[in-house]
C-alpha positions, 0 to 999 in steps of 0.5 A: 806039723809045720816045718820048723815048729820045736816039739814041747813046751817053749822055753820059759826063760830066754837063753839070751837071759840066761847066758846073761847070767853066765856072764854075771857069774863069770865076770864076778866070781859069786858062786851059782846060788848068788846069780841074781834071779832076774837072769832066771833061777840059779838052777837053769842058769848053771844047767845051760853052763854045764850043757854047753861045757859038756856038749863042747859049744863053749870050746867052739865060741872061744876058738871062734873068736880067738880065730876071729881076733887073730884075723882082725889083728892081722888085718890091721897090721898087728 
């Protein structure tokens, strides 16, 4: 097998799409089953949410990009 072919089946929704929906559903407080289906089923957007949340990627961007921020202000004389 070639390196750095993904064993199983490709994805069918784009995870760009789906953290489109988590954003939707964050900005405006609808409840999951209302995320609008053009960022994939209500379903697959709130598993990628939970396993984000469960396996800490979430905790990491935040921290990320509020070091990110604090540098940026820093830089600028804040």
């Amino acid at each position: 097998m070639p390196k750095g072919a993904r064993a199983g089946r490709p994805p069918v929704w784009p995870r760009r799409r789906l953290i489109g929906g988590i954003r939707f559903r964050v900005r405006t407080g609808v409840p999951w089953r209302d995320v609008p289906v053009e960022y994939g089923p209500w379903g697959r957007v709130y598993d990628l949410f939970r396993r984000w949340q469960r396996n800490g990627t979430w905790h990491r961007i935040l921290t990320r990009l509020h070091f990110w921020l604090m540098r940026r202000a820093r830089s600028r004389g804040s």
